[in-house]
C-alpha positions as CSV (number, residue, x, y, z in Angstrom):
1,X,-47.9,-40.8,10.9
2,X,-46.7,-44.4,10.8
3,X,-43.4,-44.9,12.2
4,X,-42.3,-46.2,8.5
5,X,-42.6,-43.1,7.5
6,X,-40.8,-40.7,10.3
7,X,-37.7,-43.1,9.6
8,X,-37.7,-42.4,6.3
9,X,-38.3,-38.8,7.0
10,X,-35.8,-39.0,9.4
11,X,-33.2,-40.5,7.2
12,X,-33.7,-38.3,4.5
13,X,-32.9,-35.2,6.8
14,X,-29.6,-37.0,7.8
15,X,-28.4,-37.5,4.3
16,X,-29.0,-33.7,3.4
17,X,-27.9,-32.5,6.4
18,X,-24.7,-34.3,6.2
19,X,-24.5,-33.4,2.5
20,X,-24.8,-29.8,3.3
21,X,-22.0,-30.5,6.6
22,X,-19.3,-32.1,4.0
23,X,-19.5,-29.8,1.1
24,X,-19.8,-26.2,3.2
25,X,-16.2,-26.0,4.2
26,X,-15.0,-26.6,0.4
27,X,-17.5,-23.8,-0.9
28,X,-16.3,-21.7,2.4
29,X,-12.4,-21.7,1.7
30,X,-12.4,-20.2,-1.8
31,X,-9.2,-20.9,-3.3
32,X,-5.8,-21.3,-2.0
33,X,-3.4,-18.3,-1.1
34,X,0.0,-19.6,-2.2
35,X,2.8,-17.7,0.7
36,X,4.8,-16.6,-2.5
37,X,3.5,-15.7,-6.3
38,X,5.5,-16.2,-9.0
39,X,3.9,-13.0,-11.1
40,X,4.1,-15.0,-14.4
41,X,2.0,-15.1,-17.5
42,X,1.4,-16.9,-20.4
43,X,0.3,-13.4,-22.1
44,X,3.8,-12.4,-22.3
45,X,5.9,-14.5,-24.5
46,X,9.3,-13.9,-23.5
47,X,10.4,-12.0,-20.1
48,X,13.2,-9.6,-20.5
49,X,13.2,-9.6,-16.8
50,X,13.3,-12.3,-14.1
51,X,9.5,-12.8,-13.1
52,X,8.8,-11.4,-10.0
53,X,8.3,-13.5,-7.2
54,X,5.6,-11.7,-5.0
55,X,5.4,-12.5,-1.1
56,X,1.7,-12.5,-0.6
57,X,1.9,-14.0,2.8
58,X,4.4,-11.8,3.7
59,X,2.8,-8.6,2.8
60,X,-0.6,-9.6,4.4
61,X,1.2,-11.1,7.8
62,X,4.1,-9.3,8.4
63,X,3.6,-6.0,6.5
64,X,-0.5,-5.5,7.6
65,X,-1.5,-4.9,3.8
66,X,-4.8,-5.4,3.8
67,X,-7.1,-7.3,0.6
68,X,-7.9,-4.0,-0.7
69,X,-4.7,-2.4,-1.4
70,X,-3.8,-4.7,-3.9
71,X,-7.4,-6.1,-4.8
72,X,-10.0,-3.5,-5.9
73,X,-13.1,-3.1,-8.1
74,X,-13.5,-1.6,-11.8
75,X,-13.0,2.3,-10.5
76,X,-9.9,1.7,-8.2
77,X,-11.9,1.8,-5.0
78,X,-10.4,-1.3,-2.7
79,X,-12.5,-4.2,-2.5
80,X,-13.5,-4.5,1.3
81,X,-14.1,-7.2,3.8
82,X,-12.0,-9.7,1.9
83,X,-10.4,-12.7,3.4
84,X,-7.5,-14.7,2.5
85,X,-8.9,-17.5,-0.1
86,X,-11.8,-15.4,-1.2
87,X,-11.9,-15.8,-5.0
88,X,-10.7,-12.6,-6.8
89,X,-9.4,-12.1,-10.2
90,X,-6.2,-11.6,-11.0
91,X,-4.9,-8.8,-12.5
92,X,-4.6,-9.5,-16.0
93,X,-8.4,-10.1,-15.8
94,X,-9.1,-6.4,-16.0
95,X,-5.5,-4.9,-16.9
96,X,-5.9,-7.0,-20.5
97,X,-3.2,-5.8,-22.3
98,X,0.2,-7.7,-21.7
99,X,3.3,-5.4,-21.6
100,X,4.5,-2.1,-20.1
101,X,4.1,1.3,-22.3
102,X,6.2,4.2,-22.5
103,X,8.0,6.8,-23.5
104,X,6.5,8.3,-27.4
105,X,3.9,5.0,-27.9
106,X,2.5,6.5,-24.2
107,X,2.9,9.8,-24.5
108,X,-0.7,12.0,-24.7
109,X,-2.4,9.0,-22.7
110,X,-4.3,8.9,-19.1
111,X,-3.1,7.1,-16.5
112,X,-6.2,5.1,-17.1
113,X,-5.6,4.2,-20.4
114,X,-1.7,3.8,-19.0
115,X,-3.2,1.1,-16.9
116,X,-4.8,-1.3,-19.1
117,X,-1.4,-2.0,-20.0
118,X,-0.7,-5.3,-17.3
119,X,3.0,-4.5,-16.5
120,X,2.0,-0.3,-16.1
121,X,-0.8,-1.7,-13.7
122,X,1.2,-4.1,-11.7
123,X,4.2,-1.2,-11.5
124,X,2.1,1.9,-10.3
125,X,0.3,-0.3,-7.7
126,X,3.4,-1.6,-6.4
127,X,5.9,1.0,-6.8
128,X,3.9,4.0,-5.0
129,X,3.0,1.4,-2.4
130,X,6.2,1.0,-1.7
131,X,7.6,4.3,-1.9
132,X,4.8,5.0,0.7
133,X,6.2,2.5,2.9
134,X,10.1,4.0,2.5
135,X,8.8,7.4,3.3
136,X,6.5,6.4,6.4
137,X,10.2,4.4,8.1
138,X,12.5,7.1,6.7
139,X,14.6,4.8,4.3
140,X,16.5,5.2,1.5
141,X,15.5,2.5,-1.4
142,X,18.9,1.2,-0.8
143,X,18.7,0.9,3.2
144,X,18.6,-2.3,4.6
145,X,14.3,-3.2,5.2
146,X,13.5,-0.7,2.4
147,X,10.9,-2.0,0.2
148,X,11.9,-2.4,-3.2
149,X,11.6,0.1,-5.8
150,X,13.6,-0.4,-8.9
151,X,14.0,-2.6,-11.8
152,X,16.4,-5.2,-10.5
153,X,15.5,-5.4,-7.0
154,X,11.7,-6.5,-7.7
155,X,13.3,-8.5,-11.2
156,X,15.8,-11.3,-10.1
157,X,18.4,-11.9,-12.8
158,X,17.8,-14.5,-15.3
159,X,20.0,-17.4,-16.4
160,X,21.3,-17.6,-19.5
């Protein structure tokens, strides 16, 4: 081979290389895990609550919650071996029905069909996780370090 042609070779190589070195890390992070999520949506029209603001860094750092108690595939089952900025949907993605049913409009229905609804959803998941959590430190929903689990403890009050 003429030496022409080995620097050309060589350079080529460099280029990709470095191509593949400066757009890796970007494809590797995923998206970005805000500390807190405001749990609002543009499929609901007009809160009746204050919007929930959610403490993902808190529950995954301080709490140990893993990915897959919140984050979990089409039949309930957690999704494993995630990492914080791994791309998942959010919930409305699959719980497509804004709003929270009950009382006669959901009587007679699964808790399936109960959980298409996004608000009936987001409330089972969180609610029993946190009763969980009261029951495993002995705590009264109104103790001091009880997790959360009524309307306006989760729903800040909104100005008027």
């Amino acid at each position: 081979m003429d030496k022409k042609f080995c620097t050309i070779i060589s350079l080529v190589v460099g280029i990709a290389v470095a191509a593949v070195l400066s757009i890796a890390p970007g494809l590797y992070a995923g998206t970005k895990v805000c500390d807190v999520i405001k749990m609002e949506n543009k499929a609901y029209a007009k809160h009746k609550k204050g919007i929930v603001e959610f403490t993902h860094k808190k529950h995954a750092d301080d709490y140990k919650v893993g990915c897959g108690e919140c984050h979990h595939d089409e039949n309930g089952k957690p999704l494993e071996n995630l990492k914080a900025g791994d791309d998942v949907k959010t919930c409305i993605e699959c719980h497509k029905t804004a709003g929270y049913i009950k009382g006669k409009a959901a009587k007679g229905l699964s808790k399936e069909k109960k959980r298409e609804y996004h608000a009936n959803a987001l409330h089972d998941k969180c609610k029993a996780c946190h009763k969980k959590f009261n029951k495993k430190k002995g705590l009264k929903s109104k103790d001091k370090g009880a997790a959360p689990t009524t309307c306006k403890a989760c729903h800040p009050k909104t100005k008027k």
